[in-house]
N, C-alpha and C positions, 0 to 999 in steps of 0.2 A: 505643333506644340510650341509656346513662347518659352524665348530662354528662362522668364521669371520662373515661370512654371515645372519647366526640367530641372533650377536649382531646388524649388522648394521640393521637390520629387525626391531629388537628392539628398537632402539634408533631412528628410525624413528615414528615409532608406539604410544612411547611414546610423541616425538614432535607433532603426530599429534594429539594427544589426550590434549595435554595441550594448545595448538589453539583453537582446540572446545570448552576446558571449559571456555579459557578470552573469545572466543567472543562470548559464552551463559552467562557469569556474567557480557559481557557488556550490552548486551540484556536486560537482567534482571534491571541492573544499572538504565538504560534510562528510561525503562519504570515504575519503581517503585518510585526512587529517581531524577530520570534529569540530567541533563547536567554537571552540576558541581560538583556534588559527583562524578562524574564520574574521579577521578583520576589513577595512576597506582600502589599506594598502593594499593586502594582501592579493583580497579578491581581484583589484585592480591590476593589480601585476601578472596575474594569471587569464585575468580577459585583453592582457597589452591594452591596458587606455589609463587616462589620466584617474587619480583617487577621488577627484571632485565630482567624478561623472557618475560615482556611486549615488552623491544624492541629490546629482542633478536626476538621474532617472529613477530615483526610487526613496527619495525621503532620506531613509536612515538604515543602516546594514542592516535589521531585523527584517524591513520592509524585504529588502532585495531576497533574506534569505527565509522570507516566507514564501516568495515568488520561485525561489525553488521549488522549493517543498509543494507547493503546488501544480508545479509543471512533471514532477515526478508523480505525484498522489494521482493528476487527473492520468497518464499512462499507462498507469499499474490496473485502474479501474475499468477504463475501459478494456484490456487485456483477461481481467478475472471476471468483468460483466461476461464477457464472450464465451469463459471455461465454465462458468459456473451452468451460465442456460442450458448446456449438455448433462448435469449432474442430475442424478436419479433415484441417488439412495444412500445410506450413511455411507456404506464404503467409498462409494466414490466420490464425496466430501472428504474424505480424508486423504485419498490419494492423491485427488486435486488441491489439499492442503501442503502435504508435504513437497507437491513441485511448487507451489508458491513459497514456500518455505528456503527452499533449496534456490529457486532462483533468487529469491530477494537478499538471500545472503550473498552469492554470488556476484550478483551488480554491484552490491551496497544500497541499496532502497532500504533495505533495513535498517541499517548503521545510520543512514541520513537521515530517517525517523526517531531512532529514541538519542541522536545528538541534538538533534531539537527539543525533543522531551526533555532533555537533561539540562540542556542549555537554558530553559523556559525555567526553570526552579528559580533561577536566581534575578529575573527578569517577569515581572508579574503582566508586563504587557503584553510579553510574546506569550506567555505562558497563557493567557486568555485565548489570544489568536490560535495557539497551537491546538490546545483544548476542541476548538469550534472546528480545527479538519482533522481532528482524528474523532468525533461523534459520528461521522458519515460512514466509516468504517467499521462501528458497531451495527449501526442498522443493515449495512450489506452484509453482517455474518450472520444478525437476525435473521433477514432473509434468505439467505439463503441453508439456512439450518432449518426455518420452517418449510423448506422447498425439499430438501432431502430426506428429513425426520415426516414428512406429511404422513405417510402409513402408518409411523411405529409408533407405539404407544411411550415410549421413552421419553420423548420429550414432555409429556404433560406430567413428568415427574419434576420436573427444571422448566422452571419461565425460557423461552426465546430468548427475550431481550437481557436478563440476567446468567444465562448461559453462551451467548455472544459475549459478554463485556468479559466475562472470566476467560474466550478463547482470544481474543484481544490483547489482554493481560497477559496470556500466556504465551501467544506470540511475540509481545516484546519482551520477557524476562527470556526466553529460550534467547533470542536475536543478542539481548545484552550479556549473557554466560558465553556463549559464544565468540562474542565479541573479545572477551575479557580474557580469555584462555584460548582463543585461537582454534578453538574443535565445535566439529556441530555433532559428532558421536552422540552425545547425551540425548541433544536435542531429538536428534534423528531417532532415540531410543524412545522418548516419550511418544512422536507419533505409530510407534510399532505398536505402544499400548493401547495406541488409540484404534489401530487396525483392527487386534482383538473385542475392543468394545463395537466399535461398528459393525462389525460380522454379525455382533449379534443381535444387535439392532437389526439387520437385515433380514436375518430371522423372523424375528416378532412380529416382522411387517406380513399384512392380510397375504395368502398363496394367491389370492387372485393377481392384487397387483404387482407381486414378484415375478408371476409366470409371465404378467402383460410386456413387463421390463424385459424380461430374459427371453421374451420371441414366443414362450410354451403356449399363451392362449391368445387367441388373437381373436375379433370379432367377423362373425359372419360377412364377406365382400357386399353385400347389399345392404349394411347398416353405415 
């Protein structure tokens, strides 16, 4: 390999590694501090590199702290693609609700989502961008509500796609109460309600396919 070639190898390497670190100190910004600390001294002084390199590598701080937001959102997704393909029935949409609940408050994924939401009101450009990755997130609870609710008859009481956008909604008003008061008690209180709804939803669903679920009937070994 010619020396030209191992500097420019370098000097990529190095760019690439100074990207990582503003949009892990934007990460970090959002979900510790919020919206508005989030400037590009700041961030800079939190990835150790110079404030210029913010838009030498990324335009303009909303850029960068899209670039979070997106490096966190693709994570989560792939992680809940994975939980979800095991769900099989309203309760356990709900259970596997409440540990996404429980962990996103934990990291700060949460926090780092509606300070962006929040941060976006006053900013109509981010507020566009933010808008376009949080839709994606309504079609995955579509989905996966029509994957859970498939037997029971409940859901063609409530549209999919308009009863997703309300657990969406509900998810970040739970996340921002929380936030605001430091307890997820309440929160944790609404998915118990939700326990009780799903149960019965489980119910409603045909016996055949709950007994298929639950191991009781299974099809003949030569089918």
């Amino acid at each position: 390999m010619s020396a030209a070639r191992r500097q420019s190898e370098a000097v990529r390497a190095r760019a690439s590694a100074t990207r990582a670190a503003l949009v892990a100190a934007a990460v970090d910004v959002l979900r510790t501090e919020g919206f508005a600390a989030a400037t590009a001294r700041h961030l800079a002084e939190r990835a150790g590199c110079n404030q210029g390199l913010v838009f030498y590598h990324f335009g303009t701080v909303n850029k960068l702290l899209l670039a979070a937001m997106d490096e966190v959102s693709a994570e989560r997704r792939a992680r809940y693609d994975a939980a979800t393909a095991a769900v099989r029935s309203p309760s356990e949409l709900v259970e596997l609700a409440v540990r996404i609940f429980s962990e996103d408050i934990a990291s700060g994924d949460a926090a780092l989502l509606v300070e962006m939401i929040a941060g976006s009101v006053s900013t109509p450009e981010l507020g566009a961008a933010v808008r376009v990755r949080v839709e994606p997130w309504s079609e995955f609870a579509t989905d996966a509500l029509r994957s859970a609710f498939s037997s029971s008859p409940l859901l063609g009481l409530v549209g999919a796609e308009e009863l997703a956008d309300a657990v969406v909604a509900l998810y970040l008003g739970l996340e921002l109460l929380s936030h605001l008061d430091g307890d997820t008690t309440k929160a944790i209180a609404v998915f118990e309600k939700a326990r009780s709804l799903s149960a019965l939803a489980d119910l409603l669903a045909p016996a055949t396919e709950t007994e298929s679920h639950n191991g009781a009937a299974r099809p003949p070994r030569d089918q």
